[in-house]
C-alpha positions, -999 to +999 in steps of 0.1 A: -078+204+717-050+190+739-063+153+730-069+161+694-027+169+695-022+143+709-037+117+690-020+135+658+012+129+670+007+097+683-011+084+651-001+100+624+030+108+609+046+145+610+040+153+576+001+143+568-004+156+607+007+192+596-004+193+564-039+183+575-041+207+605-028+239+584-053+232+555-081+233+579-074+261+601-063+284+572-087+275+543-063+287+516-037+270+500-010+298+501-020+302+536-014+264+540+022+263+525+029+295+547+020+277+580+029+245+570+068+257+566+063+281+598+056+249+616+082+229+600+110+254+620+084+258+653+092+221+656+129+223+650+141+246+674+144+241+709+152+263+738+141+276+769+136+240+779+109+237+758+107+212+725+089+204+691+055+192+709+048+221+731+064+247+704+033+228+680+010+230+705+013+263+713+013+275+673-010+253+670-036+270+696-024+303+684-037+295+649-068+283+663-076+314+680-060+341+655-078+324+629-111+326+646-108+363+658-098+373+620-131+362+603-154+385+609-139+418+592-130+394+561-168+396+549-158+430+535-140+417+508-154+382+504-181+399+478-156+416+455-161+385+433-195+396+425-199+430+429-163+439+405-171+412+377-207+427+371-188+460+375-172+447+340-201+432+326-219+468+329-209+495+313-195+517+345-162+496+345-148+524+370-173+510+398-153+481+402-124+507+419-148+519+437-157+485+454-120+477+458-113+511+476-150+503+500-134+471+507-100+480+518-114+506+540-141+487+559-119+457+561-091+476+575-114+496+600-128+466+612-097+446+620-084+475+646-105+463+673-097+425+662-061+433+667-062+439+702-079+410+710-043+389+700-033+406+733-053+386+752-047+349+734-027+337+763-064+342+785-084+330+763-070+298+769-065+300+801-104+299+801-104+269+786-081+250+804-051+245+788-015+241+807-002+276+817+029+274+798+014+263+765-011+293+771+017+316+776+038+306+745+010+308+723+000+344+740+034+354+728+033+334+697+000+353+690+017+389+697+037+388+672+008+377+649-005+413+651+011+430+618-003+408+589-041+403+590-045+442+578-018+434+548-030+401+542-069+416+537-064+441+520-040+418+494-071+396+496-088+427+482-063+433+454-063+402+442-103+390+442-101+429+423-081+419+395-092+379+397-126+391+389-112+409+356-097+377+346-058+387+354-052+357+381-008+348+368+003+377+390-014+365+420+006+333+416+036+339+409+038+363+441+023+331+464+050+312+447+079+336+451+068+345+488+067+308+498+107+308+496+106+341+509+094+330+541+111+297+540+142+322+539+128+344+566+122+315+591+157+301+585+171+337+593+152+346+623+142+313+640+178+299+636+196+328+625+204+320+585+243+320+578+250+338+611+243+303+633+279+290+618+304+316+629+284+315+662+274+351+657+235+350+667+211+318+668+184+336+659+150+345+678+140+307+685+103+302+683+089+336+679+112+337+652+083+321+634+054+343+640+072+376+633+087+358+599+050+349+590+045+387+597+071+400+573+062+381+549+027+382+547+031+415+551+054+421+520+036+398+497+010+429+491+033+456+491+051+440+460+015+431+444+008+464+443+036+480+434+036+456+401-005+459+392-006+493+404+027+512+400+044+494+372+017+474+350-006+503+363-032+474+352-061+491+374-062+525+358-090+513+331-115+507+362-098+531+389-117+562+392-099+595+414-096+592+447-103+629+444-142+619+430-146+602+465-172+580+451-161+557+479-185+580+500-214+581+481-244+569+504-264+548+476-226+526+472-221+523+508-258+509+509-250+484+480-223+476+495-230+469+530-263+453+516-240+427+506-209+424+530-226+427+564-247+393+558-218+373+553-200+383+585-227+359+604-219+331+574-183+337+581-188+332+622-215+301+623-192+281+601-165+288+618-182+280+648-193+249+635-165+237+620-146+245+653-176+229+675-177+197+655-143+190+655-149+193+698-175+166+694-155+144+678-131+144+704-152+133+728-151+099+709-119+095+718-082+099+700-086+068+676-117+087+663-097+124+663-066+105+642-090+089+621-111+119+614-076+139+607-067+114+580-096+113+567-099+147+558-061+149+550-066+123+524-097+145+505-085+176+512-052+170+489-080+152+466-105+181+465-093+213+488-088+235+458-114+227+436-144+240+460-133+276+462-118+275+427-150+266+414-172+288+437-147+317+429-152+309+392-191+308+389-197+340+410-175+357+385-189+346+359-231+348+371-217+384+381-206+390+346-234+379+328-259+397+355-240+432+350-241+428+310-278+423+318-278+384+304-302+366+329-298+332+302-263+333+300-261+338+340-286+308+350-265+283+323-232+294+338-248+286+375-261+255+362-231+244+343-207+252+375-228+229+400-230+202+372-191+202+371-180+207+406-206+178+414-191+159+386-154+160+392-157+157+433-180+130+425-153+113+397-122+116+423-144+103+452-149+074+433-114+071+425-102+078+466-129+050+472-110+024+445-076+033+461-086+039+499-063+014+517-029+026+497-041+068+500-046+060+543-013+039+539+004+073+529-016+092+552-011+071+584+013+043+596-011+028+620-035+001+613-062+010+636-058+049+624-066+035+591-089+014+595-114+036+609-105+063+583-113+039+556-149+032+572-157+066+574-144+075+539-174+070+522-193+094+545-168+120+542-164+118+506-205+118+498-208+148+526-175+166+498-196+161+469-225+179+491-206+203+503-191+215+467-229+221+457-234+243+488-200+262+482-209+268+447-244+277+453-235+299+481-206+317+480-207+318+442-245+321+426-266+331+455-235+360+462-237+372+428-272+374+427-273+398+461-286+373+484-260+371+507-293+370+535-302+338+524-268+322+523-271+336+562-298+320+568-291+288+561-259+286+575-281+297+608-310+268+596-289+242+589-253+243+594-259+251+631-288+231+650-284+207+625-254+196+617-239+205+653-271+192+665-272+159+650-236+154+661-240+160+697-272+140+697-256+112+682-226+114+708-241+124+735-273+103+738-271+077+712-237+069+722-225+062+686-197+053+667-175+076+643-191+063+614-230+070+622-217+105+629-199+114+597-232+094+576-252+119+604-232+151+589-236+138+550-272+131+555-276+171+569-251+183+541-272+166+515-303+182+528-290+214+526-277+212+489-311+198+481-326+229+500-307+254+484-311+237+448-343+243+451-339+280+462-322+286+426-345+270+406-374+294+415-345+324+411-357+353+392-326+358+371-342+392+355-347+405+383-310+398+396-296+411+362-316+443+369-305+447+400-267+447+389-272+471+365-291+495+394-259+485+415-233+492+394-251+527+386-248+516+349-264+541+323-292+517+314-305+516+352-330+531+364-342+539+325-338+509+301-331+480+320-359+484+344-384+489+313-371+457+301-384+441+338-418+461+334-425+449+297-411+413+308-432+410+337-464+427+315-460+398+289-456+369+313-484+376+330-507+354+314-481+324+315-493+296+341-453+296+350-449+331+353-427+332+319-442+344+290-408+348+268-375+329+271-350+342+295-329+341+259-354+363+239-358+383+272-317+390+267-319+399+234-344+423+240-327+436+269-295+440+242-311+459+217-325+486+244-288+485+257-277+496+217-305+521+214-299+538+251-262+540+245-268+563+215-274+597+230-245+588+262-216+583+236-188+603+250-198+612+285-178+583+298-183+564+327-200+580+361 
């Protein structure tokens, strides 16, 4: 990690450095702005006898770790997607409260033991070798790190709550507003705002960065929710009482768990991956490190939004159509999102490939540093193309169709021996270059699209759309909608494909029983 500092500072300029560093470690473009400013001041302020590159460094290794330890407990509210959007395509619409208010509470639960661990930053990295007083400024650094996660998950909650009912312009505007709002708040308390001019107080210096990121992250939901909740009051349509307590019902924890717990392995073996990987290439030496950081600089500002966009998108919408009980309308949403997200990764690639030299000469100012990104460009940007397929397919499709055990799986089958494998085979006993690694990873990431392409193709979409409607505890499960399955599965039978009727005429079947079934319920309301 030291070296890997180092050769960003040494090779690449201060703003493609940060930029590529925060959009890796956080993941999530608000989360990027947010660090990206926080480090701007880290690097600015000076006392204590320490300057910019240790204050970075230590931030730097703070981020690293925090980020890590904060994974886990985020499982709990990384199905939300899913499990509120078939909430609205069924017709128990209150359900989808009832998943918020299960993922607030297990996230928050689970992130109490997490925060202790920030504690103990400072000997974590003594473990691992780093200079004592870099370990003990990113120990402190960390401390003050404690008070968001909670805030931040549970606003991860809200919004992925009210993203899956299509209302997504609140969301941004808050990210927007709060990234002057912690501009302001690092100004104030790492320099100390309009007070530094009449000499009144200079502010808290660098841990006036960590406790700005605090307040603000910390605010940004409190103001969400009091404009969705308290004023809009745009959750009361699918809220139900906290008095019903059907947060506690045993079959929704079940469902629930069913879904989240898988994902916490996901969460940790790509994390551990991405962090082992990045070790790897180290041991190629800084020229490889600055060239691999410009590299991905370069295509993450080309194609860093689109992959969760896109997987955010098609897990809504597969949840939709799966909770209205429309296995057609699910599988040509799936297949239209991993047409597109192949398509447009696939378009701008081509495009970063035409203009490679003048996109490095932005990223970089040093010849040899661009050179070697340009070389391993193409690798990198067939392996994003890859990648986008296994994004969409996993966190999007596969999610919303329950399997969150499989998306486990591979990570375990594939992301881990193999691509971490094949890296530290190919650096460790083949002795090669940057380039036959990065072809190495592509080659593994293209295996594992193909994999799970083929994994969806033998999907049993009436199955899944059953299942949601059982999930959701909509009035046509158990009764109607697992007819529909019997009498589906009775008429396919004699089918050499195991598909006797259309998933289309299956739907339409499946609608008319909805019509018929809601007849006698009229009025009750939802469960």
């Amino acid at each position: 990690m030291a070296s890997e500092d180092s050769a960003f500072v040494g090779h690449l300029n201060t703003k493609a450095a940060t930029l590529g560093q925060t959009a890796l470690q956080n993941h999530l473009l608000g989360q990027v702005a947010a660090s990206f400013m926080a480090y701007g001041f880290v690097a600015s302020a000076q006392d204590a006898g320490y300057g910019p590159k240790q204050y970075l460094a230590a931030a730097g290794l703070a981020d690293m770790v925090t980020n890590i330890l904060i994974i886990p407990p985020l499982a709990f509210n990384m199905s939300l997607n899913a499990l509120v959007s078939q909430a609205m395509g069924s017709d128990n619409k209150k359900m989808a409260g009832t998943w918020l208010q299960m993922s607030m509470i297990w996230l928050s639960a689970a992130y109490l033991p997490v925060l202790i661990s920030f504690f103990f930053v400072s000997p974590m990295l003594h473990l691992l070798g780093f200079d004592d007083d870099i370990c003990e400024l990113a120990g402190t650094y960390a401390k003050f790190n404690v008070f968001w996660p909670i805030p931040n998950g549970v606003y991860q909650c809200m919004r992925f709550y009210f993203q899956a009912q299509g209302i997504t312009r609140p969301a941004m505007f808050n990210n927007i507003i709060f990234l002057f709002v912690n501009a302001l708040l690092n100004w104030i308390l790492v320099f100390g705002g309009p007070l530094q001019y009449g000499g009144i107080w200079n502010g808290l210096g660098f841990i006036g960065a960590a406790i700005s990121l605090s307040c603000s992250r910390s605010l940004q939901p409190v103001f969400y929710w009091l404009y969705m909740f308290r004023w809009r009051k745009l959750h009361e349509e699918t809220w139900p009482s906290l008095a019903e307590r059907t947060f506690l019902k045993q079959q929704h924890i079940k469902e629930f768990l069913k879904m989240s717990l898988p994902q916490i392995g996901t969460l940790i073996f790509q994390a551990v991956v991405g962090q082992a990987t990045t070790l790897l290439i180290a041991k190629l030496g800084e020229l490889a490190i600055a060239a691999s950081a410009a590299s991905s600089a370069a295509t993450m500002v080309l194609t860093g939004a689109l992959s969760p966009t896109m997987s955010m998108l098609s897990g809504m919408r597969v949840g939709l159509y799966l909770g209205q009980n429309k296995p057609a309308s699910a599988k040509r949403v799936a297949d239209l999102s991993l047409f597109l997200g192949a398509a447009v990764t696939g378009l701008l690639s081509i495009i970063a490939l035409i203009f490679a030299r003048p996109i490095m000469a932005v990223v970089t100012d040093s010849q040899s540093v661009e050179d070697g990104a340009v070389e391993i460009l193409p690798a990198v940007l067939l392996n994003s193309v890859a990648s986008i397929v296994v994004s969409i397919a996993t966190q999007g499709i596969l999610t919303s169709q329950g399997r969150t055990w499989i998306v486990t799986i591979l990570s375990m089958g594939f992301e881990l021996p193999l691509s971490i494998g094949s890296t530290a085979l190919l650096v460790f006993v083949f002795k090669a270059g940057l380039a036959e690694v990065f072809w190495a990873q592509a080659a593994v990431t293209l295996l594992e699209a193909v994999v799970i392409l083929m994994f969806l193709r033998c999907s049993d979409w009436r199955k899944y759309a059953t299942d949601a409607q059982e999930r959701q505890a909509s009035r046509q499960a158990p009764g109607s909608a697992r007819q529909t399955q019997v009498a589906t599965q009775t008429n396919t039978k004699s089918s050499p494909e195991g598909s006797g009727i259309s998933l289309s005429e299956q739907e339409s079947s499946s609608q008319n029983n909805t019509s018929a079934a809601e007849v006698p319920e009229r009025g009750r309301g939802a469960l």
